[in-house]
N, C-alpha and C positions, 0 to 999 in steps of 0.2 A: 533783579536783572543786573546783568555785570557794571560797574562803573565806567564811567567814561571821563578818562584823565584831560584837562583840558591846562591847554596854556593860559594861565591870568595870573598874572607875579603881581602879589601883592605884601611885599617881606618889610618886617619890620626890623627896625635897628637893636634892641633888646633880645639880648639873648641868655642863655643861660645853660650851664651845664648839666650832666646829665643828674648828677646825685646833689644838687643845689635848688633849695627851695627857691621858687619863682617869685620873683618881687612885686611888690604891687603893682611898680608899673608896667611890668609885662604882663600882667594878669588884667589891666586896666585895658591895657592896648587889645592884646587880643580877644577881649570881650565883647568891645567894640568896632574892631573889623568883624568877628563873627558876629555880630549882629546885623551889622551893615550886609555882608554878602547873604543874608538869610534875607533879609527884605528886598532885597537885590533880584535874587535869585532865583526862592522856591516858587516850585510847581504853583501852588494856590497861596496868592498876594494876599488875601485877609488872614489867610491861614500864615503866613510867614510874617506877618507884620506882628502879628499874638504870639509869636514864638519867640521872635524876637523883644516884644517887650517884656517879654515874663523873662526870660536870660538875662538880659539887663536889669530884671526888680533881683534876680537873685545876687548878680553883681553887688549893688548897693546895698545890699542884706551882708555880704562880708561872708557869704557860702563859697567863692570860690579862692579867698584867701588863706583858708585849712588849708591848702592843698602842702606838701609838707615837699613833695618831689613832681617832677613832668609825668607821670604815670599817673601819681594821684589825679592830678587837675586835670590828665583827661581823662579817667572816669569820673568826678564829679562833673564836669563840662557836660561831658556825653550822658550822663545821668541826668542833667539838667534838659537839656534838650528833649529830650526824651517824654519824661513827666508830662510838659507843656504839647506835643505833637504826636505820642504814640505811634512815630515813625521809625522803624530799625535803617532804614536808609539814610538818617539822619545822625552824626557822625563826629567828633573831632578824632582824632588819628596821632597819638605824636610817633611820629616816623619820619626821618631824617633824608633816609633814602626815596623816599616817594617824595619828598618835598625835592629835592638835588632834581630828579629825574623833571619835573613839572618845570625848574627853572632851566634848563638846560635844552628841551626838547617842545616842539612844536605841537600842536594838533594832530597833523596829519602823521608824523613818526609815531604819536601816542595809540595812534587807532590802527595803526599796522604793526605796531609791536601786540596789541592786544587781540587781533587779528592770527597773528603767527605761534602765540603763547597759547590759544587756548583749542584757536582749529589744526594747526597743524604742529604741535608739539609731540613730541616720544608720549607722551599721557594720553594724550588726543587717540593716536595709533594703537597704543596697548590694550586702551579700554572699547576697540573698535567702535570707534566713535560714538558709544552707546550703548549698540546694538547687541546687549548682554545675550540674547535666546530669541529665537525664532522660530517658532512651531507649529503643527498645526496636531490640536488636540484632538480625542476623540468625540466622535459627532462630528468630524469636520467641521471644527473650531477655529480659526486663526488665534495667536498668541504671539507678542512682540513684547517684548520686554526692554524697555529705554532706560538706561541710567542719566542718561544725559541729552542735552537737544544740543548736535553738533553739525550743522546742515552745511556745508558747504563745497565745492567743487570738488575737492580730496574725500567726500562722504559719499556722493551721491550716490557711486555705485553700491555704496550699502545700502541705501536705503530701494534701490530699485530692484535688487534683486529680493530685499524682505519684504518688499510687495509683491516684486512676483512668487514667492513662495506661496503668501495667503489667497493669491489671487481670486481663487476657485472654492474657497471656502464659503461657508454657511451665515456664519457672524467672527465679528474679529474682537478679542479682546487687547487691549493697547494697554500695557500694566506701567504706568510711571509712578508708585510708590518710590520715597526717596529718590526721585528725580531733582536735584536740584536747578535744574536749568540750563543754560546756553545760551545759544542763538543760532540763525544762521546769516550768510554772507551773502546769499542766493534769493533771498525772499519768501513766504511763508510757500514753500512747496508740498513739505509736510500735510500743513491743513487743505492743501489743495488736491491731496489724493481723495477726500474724503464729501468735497463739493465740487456738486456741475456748474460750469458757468463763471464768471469774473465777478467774484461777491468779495466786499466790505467783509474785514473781520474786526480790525481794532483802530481807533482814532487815538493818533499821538499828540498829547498838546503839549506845551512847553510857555514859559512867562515872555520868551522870546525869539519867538519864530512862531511861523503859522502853522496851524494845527494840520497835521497829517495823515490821511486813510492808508493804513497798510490793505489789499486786497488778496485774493489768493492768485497764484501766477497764470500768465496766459501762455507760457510756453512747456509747458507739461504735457508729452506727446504720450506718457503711458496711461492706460485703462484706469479709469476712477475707480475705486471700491465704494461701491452701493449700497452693500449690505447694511444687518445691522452693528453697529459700532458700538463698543463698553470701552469704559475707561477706566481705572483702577487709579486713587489718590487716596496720599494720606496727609499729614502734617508736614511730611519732609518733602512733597511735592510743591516746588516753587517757582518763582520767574517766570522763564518763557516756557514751563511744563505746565506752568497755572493760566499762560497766557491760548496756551492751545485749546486745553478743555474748556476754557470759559467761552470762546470765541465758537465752537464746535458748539458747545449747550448753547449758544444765542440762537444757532439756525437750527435747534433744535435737530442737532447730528448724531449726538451720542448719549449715552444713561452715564454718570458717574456713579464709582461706589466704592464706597470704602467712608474715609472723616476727611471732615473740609480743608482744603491747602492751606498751607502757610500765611498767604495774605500778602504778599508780598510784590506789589502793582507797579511802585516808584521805581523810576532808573534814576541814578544818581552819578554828581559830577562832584574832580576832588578840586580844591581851591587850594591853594597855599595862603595859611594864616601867618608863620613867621619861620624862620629859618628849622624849628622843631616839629612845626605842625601842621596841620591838613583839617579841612575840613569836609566831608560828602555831606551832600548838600541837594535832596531830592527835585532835580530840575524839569524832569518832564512823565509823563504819564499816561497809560494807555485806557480810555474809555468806548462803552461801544458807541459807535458816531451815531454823533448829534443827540446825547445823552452826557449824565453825569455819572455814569454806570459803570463801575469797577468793582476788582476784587482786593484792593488793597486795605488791610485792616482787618479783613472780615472772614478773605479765602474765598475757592470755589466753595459751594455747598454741594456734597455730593445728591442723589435723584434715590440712592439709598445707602442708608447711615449702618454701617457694619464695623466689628473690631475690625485692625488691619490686617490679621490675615487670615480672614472668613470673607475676604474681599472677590478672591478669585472663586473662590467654591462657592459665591452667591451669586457673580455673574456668569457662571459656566449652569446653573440653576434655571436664570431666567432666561438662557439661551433655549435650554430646554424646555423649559415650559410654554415659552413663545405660541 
């Protein structure tokens, strides 16, 4: 899921240029704030306190004094992290510009510029917000084809009129192969074409705030689709494309098929380490509520395991054979 840039200046007085090897005690300091914001921080507190001391043994191990340039030391950094939490949302970053923007900029500028960057950008528009194909196959099949989960007031009308297209169909197949993800601004509408009623889909926790039920929306005045539902995933399907089919297979809504998503559960926050660096930092996490139940790590599993593109010809199959 996308990052979320947040204000916490935490900048150190060491610095160093771009093609000069990092001194000890830059290497020293920032080992040290990133350890501290990791226990600070991450999503699961046992889990971030083990990450943090394994960083620090490799510290005192004299692994992170190879580094010969800032590039090096953050892939060994992020190499390091890594090993110890088997988290890709976990992260040093040396980038100069994203550190300038975090000290200069607030919260709430950070979340309406990433707000404006990604729902309503010329990319946003050209890629109609997704919505690559819309069809309805033969057998009166529905087919929607999603590159992307882009839901927001500037969307909607796409997504209401690719529902009414399939409306009157048999079964729909939903193909997010290589979906990388999104979000939307509106609230899970998407998933709410697909269930009756005001239902739980994903519980948000975080180390600090209270845990939160996303449900599906109660202001959706057009006709559910009832039918049967397929969904189509492969490895390149992530984020909030893994957060939908997970949350759909929970109330047992749709068949997945294709190979298991990405894994990819953690949303993640960037922290400024020192004037060169950044670090994301997995702060919060969707499970089904009142569970310890995600997909991060592991992926959806799909309901039937297929090459990826033997994917639609095996659920245009089981439509048939129904």
């Amino acid at each position: 899921m996308k990052p979320i840039l947040i204000f916490f200046i935490c900048v150190l007085s060491t610095t160093t240029s771009f093609g000069q090897k990092p001194s000890k005690t830059m290497v020293d300091d920032m080992s040290k704030t990133i350890a501290k914001l990791i226990e600070d921080n991450y999503v699961l507190e046992e889990k971030g306190y083990e990450i943090a001391d394994y960083f620090l043994k490799n510290l005192r191990a004299g692994r992170f004094y190879q580094a010969k340039t800032l590039k090096q030391l953050d892939s060994i950094m992020t190499k390091t992290l890594r090993e110890s939490s088997n988290d890709y949302h976990l992260y040093t970053w040396n980038n100069k510009k994203i550190v300038e923007q975090l000290k200069v900029n607030s919260e709430e500028i950070e979340a309406e510029e990433e707000v404006t960057n990604f729902f309503n950008d010329s990319d946003a528009y050209n890629a109609n917000f997704g919505f690559e194909k819309v069809d309805v196959l033969s057998g009166n099949i529905g087919y929607i084809k999603l590159n992307q989960i882009n839901i927001s007031d500037r969307s909607l009308k796409k997504l209401y009129a690719s529902m009414a297209l399939v409306e009157h169909t048999d079964a729909l197949i939903i193909d997010l192969r290589n979906n990388g993800g999104g979000g939307s601004t509106i609230g899970s509408v998407l998933e709410t074409y697909f269930l009756e009623g005001y239902k739980p889909l994903l519980e948000f926790r975080s180390r600090n705030g209270k845990p939160k039920i996303e449900y599906t929306v109660g202001w959706l005045l057009e006709n559910r689709y009832l039918k049967p539902l397929y969904v189509l995933v492969n490895k390149g399907t992530a984020s909030a494309a893994e957060a939908f089919v997970f949350a759909l297979k929970s109330h047992n809504r749709c068949i997945a098929i294709g190979q298991p998503t990405s894994g990819g559960a953690f949303m993640n926050t960037y922290f400024p380490v020192n004037e060169d660096f950044i670090i994301a930092i997995s702060t919060s996490a969707p499970f089904l509520p009142d569970t310890n139940t995600s997909w991060e790590g592991k992926g959806v599993q799909p309901d039937y395991l297929t090459k990826e593109e033997d994917a639609l010809s095996k659920a245009i199959e089981l439509i048939r054979n129904r």
